[in-house]
C-alpha positions as CSV (number, residue, x, y, z in Angstrom):
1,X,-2.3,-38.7,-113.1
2,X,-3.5,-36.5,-110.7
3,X,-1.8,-34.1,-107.4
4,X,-2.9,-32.2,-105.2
5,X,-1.0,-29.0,-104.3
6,X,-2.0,-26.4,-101.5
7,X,-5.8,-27.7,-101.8
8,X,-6.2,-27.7,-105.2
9,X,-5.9,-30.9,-107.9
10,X,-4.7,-31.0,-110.9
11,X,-3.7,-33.2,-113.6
12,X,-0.2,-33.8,-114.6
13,X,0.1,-35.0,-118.0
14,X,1.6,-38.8,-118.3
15,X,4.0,-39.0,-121.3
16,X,2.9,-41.7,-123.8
17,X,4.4,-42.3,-126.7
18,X,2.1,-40.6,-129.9
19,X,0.7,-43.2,-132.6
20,X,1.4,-42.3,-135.7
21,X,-1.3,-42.4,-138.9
22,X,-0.5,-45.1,-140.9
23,X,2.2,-46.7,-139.0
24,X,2.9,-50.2,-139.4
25,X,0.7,-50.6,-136.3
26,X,-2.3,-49.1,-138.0
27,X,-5.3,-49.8,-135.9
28,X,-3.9,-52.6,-133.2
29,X,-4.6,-50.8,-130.2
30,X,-2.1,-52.8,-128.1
31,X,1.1,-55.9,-128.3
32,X,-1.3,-58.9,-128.6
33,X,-2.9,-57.6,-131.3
34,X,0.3,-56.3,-133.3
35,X,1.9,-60.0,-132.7
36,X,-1.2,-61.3,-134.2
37,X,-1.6,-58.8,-137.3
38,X,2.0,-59.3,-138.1
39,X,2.6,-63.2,-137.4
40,X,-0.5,-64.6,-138.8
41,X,-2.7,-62.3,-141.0
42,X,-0.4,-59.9,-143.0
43,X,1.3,-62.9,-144.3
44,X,-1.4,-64.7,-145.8
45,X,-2.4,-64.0,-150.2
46,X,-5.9,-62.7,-150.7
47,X,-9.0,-64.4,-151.9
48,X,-11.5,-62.2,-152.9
49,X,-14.6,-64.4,-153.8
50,X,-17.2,-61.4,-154.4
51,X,-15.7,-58.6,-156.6
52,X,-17.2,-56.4,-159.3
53,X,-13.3,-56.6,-160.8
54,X,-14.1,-56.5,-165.0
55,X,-12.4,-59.4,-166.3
56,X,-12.0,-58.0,-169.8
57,X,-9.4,-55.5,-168.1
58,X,-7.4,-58.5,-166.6
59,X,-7.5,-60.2,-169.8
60,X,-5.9,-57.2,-172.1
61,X,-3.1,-56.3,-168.7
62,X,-4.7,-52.7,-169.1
63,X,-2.8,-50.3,-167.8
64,X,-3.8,-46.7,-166.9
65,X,-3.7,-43.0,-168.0
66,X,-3.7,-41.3,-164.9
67,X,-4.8,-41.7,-161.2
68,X,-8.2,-40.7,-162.4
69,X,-9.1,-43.2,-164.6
70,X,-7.9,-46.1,-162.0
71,X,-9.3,-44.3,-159.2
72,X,-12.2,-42.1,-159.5
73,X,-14.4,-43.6,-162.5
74,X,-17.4,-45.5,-161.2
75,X,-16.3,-45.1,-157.5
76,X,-19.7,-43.9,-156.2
77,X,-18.1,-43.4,-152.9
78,X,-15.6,-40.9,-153.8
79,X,-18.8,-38.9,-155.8
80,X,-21.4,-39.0,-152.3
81,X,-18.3,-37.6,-150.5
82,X,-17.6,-34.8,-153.3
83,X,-21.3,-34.0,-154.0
84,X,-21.5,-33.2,-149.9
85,X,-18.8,-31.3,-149.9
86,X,-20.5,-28.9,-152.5
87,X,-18.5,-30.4,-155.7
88,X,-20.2,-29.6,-159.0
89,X,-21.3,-33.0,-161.1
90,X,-19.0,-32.3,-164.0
91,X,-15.9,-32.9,-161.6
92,X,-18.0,-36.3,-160.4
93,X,-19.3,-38.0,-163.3
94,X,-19.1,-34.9,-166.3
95,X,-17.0,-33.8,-168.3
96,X,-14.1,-31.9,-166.6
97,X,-10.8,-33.3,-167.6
98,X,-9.4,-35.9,-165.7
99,X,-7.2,-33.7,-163.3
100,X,-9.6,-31.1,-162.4
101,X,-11.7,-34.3,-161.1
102,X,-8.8,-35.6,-159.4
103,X,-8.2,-32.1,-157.7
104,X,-11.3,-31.8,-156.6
105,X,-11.4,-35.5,-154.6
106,X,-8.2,-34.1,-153.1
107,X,-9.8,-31.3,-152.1
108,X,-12.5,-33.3,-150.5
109,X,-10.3,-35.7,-148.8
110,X,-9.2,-33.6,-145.5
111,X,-13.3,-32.9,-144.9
112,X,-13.6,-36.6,-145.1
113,X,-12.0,-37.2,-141.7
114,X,-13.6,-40.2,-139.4
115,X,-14.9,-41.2,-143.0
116,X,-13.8,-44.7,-144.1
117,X,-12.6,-42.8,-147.4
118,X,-10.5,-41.2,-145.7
119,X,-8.3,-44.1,-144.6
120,X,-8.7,-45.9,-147.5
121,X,-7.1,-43.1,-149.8
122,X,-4.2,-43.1,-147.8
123,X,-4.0,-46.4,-147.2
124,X,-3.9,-47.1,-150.9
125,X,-1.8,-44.3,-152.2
126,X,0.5,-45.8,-149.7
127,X,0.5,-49.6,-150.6
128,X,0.6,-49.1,-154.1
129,X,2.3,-46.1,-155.6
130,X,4.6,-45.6,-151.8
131,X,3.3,-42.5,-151.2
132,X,2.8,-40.8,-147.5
133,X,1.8,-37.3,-148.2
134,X,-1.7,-36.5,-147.0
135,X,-3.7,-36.0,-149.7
136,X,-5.4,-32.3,-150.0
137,X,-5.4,-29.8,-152.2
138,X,-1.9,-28.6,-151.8
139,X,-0.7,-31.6,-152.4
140,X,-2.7,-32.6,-155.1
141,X,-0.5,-31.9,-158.1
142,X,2.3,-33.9,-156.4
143,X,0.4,-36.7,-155.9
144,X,-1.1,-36.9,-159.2
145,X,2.3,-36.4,-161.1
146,X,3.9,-39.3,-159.1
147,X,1.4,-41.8,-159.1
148,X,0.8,-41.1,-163.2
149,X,4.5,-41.8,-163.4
150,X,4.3,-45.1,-161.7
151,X,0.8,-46.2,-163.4
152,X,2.5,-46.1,-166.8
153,X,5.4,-48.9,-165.6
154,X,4.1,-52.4,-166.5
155,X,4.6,-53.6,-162.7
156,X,1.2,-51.4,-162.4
157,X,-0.9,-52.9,-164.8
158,X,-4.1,-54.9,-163.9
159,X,-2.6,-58.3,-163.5
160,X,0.9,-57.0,-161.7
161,X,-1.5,-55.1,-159.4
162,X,-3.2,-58.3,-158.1
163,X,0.5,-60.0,-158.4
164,X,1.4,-56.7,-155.8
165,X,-1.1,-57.2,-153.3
166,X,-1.0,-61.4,-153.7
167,X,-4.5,-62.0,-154.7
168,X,-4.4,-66.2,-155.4
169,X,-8.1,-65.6,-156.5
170,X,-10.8,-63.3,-157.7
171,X,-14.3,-64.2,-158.4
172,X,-15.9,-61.3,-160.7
173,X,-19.7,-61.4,-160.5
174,X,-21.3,-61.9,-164.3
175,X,-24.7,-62.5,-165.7
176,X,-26.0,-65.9,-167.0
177,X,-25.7,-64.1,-170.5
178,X,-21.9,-63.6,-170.5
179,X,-19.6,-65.5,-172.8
180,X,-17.0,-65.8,-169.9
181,X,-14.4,-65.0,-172.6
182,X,-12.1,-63.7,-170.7
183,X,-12.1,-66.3,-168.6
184,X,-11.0,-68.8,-170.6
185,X,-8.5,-66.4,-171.8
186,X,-6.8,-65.5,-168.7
187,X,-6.8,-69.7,-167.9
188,X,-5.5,-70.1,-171.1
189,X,-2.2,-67.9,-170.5
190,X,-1.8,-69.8,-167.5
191,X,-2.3,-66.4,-165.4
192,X,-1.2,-67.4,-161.5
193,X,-4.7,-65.6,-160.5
194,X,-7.6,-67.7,-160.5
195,X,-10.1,-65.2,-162.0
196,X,-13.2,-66.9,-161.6
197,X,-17.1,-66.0,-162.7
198,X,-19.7,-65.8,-160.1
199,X,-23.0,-66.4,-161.0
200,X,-26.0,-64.0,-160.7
201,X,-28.9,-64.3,-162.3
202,X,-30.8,-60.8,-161.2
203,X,-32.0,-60.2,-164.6
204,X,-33.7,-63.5,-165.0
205,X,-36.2,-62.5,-162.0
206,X,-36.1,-58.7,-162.8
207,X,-39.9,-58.9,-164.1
208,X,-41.3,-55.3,-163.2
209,X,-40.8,-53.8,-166.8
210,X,-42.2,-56.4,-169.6
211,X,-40.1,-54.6,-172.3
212,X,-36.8,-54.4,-170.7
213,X,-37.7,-58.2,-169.3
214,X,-38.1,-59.6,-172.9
215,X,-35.4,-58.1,-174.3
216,X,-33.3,-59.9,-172.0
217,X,-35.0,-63.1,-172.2
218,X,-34.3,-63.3,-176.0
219,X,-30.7,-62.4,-174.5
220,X,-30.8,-65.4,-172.3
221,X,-32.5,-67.9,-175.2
222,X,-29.3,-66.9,-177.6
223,X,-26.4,-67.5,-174.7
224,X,-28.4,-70.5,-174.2
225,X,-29.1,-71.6,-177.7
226,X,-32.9,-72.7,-176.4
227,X,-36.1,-71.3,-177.5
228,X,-37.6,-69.8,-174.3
229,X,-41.0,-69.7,-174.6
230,X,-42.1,-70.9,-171.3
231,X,-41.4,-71.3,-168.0
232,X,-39.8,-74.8,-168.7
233,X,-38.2,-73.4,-171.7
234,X,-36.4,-70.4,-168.9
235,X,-35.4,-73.1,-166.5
236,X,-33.7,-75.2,-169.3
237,X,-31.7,-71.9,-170.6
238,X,-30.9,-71.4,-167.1
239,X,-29.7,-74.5,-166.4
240,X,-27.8,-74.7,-169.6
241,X,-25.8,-71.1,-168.5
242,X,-25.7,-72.9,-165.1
243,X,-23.9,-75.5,-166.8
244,X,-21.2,-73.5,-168.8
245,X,-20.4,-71.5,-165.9
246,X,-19.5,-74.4,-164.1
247,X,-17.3,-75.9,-166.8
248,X,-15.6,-72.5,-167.0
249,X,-14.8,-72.8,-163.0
250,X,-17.8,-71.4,-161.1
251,X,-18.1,-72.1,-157.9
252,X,-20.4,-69.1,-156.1
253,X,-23.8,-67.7,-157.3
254,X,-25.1,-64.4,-155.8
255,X,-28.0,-62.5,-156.0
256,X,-28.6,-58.7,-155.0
257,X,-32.3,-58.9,-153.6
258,X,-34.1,-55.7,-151.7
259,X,-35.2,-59.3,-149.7
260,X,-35.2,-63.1,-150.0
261,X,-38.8,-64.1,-152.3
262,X,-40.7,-66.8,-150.6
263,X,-44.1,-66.6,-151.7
264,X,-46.6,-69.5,-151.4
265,X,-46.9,-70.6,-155.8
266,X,-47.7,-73.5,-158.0
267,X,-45.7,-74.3,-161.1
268,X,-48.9,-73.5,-162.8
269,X,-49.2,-70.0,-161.1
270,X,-45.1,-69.5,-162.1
271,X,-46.2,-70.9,-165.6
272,X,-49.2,-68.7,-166.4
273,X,-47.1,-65.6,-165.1
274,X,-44.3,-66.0,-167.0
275,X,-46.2,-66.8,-170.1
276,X,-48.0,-63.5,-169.4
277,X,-45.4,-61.4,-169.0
278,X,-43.2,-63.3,-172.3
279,X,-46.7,-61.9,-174.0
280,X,-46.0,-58.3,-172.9
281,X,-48.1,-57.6,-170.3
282,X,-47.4,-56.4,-167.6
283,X,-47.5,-58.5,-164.2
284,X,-49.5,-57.6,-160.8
285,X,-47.7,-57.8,-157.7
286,X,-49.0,-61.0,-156.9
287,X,-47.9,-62.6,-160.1
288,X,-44.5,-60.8,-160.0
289,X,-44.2,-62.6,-156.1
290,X,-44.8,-66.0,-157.9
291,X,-42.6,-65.5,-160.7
292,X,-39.6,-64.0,-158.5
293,X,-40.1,-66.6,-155.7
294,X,-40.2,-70.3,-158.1
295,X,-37.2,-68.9,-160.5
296,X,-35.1,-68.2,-157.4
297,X,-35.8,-71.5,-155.6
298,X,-34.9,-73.1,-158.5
299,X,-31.8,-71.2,-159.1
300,X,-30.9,-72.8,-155.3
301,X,-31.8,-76.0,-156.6
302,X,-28.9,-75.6,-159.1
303,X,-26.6,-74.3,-156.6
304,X,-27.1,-77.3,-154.3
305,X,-26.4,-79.8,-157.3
306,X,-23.1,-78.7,-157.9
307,X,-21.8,-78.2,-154.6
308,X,-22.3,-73.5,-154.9
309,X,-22.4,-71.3,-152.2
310,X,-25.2,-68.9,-153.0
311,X,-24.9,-65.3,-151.9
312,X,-27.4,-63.1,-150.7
313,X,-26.9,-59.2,-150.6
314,X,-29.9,-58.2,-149.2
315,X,-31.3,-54.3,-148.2
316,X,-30.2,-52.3,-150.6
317,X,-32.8,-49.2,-151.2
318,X,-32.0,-48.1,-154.7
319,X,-32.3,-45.3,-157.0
320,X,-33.7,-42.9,-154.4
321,X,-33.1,-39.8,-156.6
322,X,-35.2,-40.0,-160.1
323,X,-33.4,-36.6,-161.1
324,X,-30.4,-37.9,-161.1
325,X,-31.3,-41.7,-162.2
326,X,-32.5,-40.4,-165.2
327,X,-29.6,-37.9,-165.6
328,X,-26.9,-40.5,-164.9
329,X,-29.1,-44.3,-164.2
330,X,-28.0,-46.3,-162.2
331,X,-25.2,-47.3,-159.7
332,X,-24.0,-43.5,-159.4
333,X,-24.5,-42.7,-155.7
334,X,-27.7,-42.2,-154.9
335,X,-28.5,-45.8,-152.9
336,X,-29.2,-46.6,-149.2
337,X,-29.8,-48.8,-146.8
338,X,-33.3,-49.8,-146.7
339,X,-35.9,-51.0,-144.1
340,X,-36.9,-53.9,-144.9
341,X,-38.5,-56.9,-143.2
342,X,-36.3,-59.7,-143.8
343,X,-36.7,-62.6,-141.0
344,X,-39.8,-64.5,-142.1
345,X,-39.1,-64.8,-146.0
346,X,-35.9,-65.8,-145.4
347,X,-37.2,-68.5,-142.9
348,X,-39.2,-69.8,-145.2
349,X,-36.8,-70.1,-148.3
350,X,-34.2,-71.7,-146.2
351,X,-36.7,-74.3,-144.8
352,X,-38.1,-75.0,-148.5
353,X,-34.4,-76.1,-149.1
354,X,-33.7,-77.7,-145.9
355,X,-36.9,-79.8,-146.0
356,X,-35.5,-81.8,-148.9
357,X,-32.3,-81.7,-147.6
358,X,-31.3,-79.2,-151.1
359,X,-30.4,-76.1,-149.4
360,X,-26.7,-75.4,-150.2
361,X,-23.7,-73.3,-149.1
362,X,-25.0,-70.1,-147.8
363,X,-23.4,-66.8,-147.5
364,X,-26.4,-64.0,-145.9
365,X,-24.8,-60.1,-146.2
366,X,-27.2,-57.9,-144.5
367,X,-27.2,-54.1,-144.9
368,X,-29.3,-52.7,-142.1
369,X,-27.1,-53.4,-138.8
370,X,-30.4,-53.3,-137.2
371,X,-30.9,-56.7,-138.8
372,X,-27.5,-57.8,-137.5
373,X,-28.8,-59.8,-134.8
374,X,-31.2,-61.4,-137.2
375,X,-29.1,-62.7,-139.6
376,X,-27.0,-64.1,-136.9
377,X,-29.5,-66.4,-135.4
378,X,-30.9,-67.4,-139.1
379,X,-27.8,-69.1,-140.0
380,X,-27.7,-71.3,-136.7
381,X,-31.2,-72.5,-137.8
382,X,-30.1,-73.5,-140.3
383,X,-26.1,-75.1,-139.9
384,X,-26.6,-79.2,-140.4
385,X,-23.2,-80.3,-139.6
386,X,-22.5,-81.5,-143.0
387,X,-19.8,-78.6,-143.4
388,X,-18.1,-76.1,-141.1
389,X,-20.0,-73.1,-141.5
390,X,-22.2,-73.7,-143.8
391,X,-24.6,-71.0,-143.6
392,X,-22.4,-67.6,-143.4
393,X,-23.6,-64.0,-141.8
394,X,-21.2,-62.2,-144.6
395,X,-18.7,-59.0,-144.1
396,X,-20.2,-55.9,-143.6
397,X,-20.7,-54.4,-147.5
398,X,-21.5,-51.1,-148.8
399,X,-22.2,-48.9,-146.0
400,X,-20.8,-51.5,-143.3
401,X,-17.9,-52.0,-144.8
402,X,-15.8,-49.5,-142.6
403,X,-14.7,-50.3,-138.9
404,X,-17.7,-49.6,-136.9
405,X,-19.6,-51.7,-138.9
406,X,-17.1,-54.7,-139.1
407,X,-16.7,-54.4,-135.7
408,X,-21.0,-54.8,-135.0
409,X,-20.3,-58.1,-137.9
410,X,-17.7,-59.8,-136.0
411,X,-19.1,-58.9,-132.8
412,X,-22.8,-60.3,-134.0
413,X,-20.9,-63.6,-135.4
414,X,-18.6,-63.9,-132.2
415,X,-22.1,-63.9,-130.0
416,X,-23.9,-65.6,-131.8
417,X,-22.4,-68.3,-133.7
418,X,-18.9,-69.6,-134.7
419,X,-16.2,-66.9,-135.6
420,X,-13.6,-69.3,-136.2
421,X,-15.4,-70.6,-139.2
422,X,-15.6,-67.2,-140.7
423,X,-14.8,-67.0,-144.1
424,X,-13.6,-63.6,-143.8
425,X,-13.4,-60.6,-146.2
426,X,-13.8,-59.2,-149.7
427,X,-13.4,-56.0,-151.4
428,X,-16.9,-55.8,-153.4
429,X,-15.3,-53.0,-155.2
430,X,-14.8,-52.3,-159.1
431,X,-11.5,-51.2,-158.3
432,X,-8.3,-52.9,-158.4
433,X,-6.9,-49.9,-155.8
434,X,-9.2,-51.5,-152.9
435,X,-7.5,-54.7,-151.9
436,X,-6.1,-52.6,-148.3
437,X,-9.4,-53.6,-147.5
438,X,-8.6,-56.8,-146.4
439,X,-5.9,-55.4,-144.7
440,X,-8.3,-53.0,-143.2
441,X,-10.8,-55.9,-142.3
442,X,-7.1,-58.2,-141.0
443,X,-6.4,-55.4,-138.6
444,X,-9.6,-55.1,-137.0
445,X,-10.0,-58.5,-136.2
446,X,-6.7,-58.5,-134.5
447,X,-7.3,-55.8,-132.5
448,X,-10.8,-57.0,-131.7
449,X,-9.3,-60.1,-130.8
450,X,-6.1,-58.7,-129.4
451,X,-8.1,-56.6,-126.4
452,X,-9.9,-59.4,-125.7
453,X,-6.5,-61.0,-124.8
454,X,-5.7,-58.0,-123.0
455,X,-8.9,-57.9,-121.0
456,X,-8.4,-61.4,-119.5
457,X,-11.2,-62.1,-121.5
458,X,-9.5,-64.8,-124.1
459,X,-6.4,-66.8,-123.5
460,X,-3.0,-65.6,-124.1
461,X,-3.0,-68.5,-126.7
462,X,-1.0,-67.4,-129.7
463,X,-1.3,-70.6,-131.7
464,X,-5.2,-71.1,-131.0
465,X,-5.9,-67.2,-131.8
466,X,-2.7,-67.1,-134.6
467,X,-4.5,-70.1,-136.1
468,X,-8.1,-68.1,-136.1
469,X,-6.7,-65.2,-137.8
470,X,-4.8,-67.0,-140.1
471,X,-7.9,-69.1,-141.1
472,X,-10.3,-65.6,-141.0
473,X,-8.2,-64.2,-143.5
474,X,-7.3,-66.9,-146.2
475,X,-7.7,-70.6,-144.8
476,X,-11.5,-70.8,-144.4
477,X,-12.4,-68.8,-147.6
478,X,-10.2,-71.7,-149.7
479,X,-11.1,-74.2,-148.1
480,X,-15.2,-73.8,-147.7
481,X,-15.1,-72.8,-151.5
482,X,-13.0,-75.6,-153.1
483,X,-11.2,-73.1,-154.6
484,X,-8.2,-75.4,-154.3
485,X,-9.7,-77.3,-157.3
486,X,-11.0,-74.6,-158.9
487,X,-9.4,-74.1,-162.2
488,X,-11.2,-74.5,-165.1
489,X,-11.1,-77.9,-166.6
């Protein structure tokens, strides 16, 4: 507030109460939106339909060395944060020992302020080992000495960990190729976790490299126990995997596409390039933009026959750095968002579908926010009435995952389609430290929703916006997956 005094104004400081990091009230900006956190969205289990979770570690109950091995192998987010902060790559992805890379992340964490990393850490050294230090370099050696003691109780191994944080169900995301062992294993103990496989058949339109291509191929032909000599011989191995996933309790298929293929083809043109490429030589780009374009309409077709949601994760620019692909290949850190055009292809495929009334379930996760506004009207095209929601703008992922960028999601969604019908959010993440993500994701919504409330701008209708959250964060996802029904037979 301000006084004046003799002439001159000043400002006299008004005494309000300081928030505290990581309080229970984390994020929610005012009462509505704590009343609605703490009512209707912290109590609901997790589904996490999109995860890159490896099953075989469920399976065994693997249990970890150190905070290290749980927490900083193949996290390429913690290595982009260390590598800018002038870490060396043996503390990264080398050959240091496992504390010196720990130390170093801890080092990096208090320059990673206003980075999502930065609440994450904290959020999950709190919800899982109970810790509230702020992670640094001084504390470092703390840290790691109390968390390894607590990683080698069994209440921390892989399956207590999802017990911890009540995830009800996982979907793991696994090639056409895969023996879904584990699977079965995990139903057959009875484990309370639906771990379910997800679908994606990337490898089966990865046609740029004839070699690699083939290889895979006779892969495919072997899972499938078919001869795949043509393109009818591909689709039949396909549709065979197709088949065994869905016995083993599939019920999503996703594909991670730079953008959606739609070219104009025959069967014949699909044909004659396949049988090219099966040859060994190597396809033009026009061949390659038949090929991709008939295998992944198909793919859809298969979706649609037994009831799928297909999922597109589309914009990735990957591989930017050749130096350190070919020191480290892929999936190490060196990704972005990319630029490309995505409205007319995806048009297209979606109409393909539509036109014989085949297009299924649709989940679209865009990666360029500047395509936000895009997505959001695509799926209205394209929403039949046939089920709530059917065509999805997904969570922000990968770079959008953090609150700015959930914020421009749900604020895309709210504008321009349904919000209420949103299935809600997933952790995306190789890790089985991330699931305060949801949490994360639970409290924005809240508070989004929460000022609203404040504003003037929504109702002060807790069982109408209870009944949103609640549905956001657990109800839709089970319900517009089936997942209800969806352990193995």
């Amino acid at each position: 507030m301000y006084e004046s005094l003799l002439g001159f104004t000043f400002c006299i400081a008004t005494t309000q109460p300081m928030k505290h990091f990581l309080d229970d009230n984390f994020l929610l900006q005012n009462k509505t939106a704590q009343q609605l956190y703490h009512e209707f969205a912290k109590p609901q289990p997790i589904i996490d339909y999109h995860c890159h979770l490896p099953p075989d570690q469920i399976a065994e109950d693997r249990t970890f060395k150190n905070l290290t091995e749980i927490w900083l192998y193949g996290d390429h987010y913690k290595w982009r944060a260390m590598r800018t902060h002038g870490v060396a790559e043996k503390y990264c992805t080398g050959d240091a020992d496992d504390f010196s890379k720990f130390e170093k992340f801890a080092e990096t964490v208090p320059f990673a302020v206003r980075n999502p990393l930065y609440h994450w850490t904290h959020l999950e050294l709190k919800r899982y080992f109970g810790v509230d230090k702020l992670l640094n370099k001084d504390t470092a050696r703390q840290v790691w000495d109390t968390c390894n003691e607590q990683l080698q109780q069994p209440d921390m191994s892989c399956r207590s960990l999802l017990r911890k944080m009540k995830v009800e169900t996982v979907c793991t995301t696994d090639d056409p190729i895969d023996s879904l062992e584990h699977h079965a294993r995990l139903h057959e103990e009875g484990f309370e976790t639906s771990i379910l496989p997800t679908f994606r058949a990337d490898k089966a339109m990865a046609v740029e490299d004839a070699d690699t291509y083939n290889a895979y191929i006779d892969q495919l032909a072997a899972a499938a126990d078919t001869a795949i000599a043509s393109y009818q011989g591909l689709l039949t191995a396909l549709g065979k995997r197709h088949d065994f996933f869905a016995r083993a309790g599939c019920r999503l298929s996703d594909h991670g596409l730079e953008y959606i293929y739609a070219h104009d083809y025959t069967e014949q043109q699909a044909s004659q390039a396949f049988e090219k490429i099966r040859s060994g030589k190597a396809l033009d780009s026009v061949e390659r933009g038949y090929l991709k374009s008939a295998i992944l309409y198909e793919l859809a077709l298969l979706d649609h026959s037994k009831g799928w949601t297909q999922q597109f994760h589309l914009g990735a620019m990957r591989n930017n750095n050749t130096r350190m692909l070919r020191q480290l290949g892929p999936d190490t850190g060196f990704d972005s968002i990319g630029d490309y055009q995505q409205g007319q292809a995806m048009s297209r495929f979606f109409d393909k579908l539509d036109t014989t009334n085949q297009l299924t379930k649709t989940i679209i996760y865009n990666l360029n926010p500047s395509d936000n506004y895009l997505t959001g009207t695509m799926i209205g095209n394209f929403n039949d009435g046939s089920v709530a929601g059917k065509m999805q703008m997904g969570s922000g992922w990968w770079f959008l995952d953090q609150k700015e960028a959930m914020e421009w999601q749900l604020n895309t969604l709210s504008n321009l389609g349904l919000l209420s019908h949103f299935v809600g959010m997933l952790t995306d993440s190789r890790s089985f430290l991330s699931y305060p993500r949801h949490e994360y994701f639970r409290r924005i919504l809240c508070n989004l929703l929460g000022q609203d409330v404040e504003n003037g701008e929504l109702p002060a209708d807790m069982e109408l916006l209870g009944q949103t959250v609640a549905n956001i964060s657990y109800f839709n996802a089970k319900h517009f997956f089936n997942f209800q029904e969806a352990k193995a037979s």
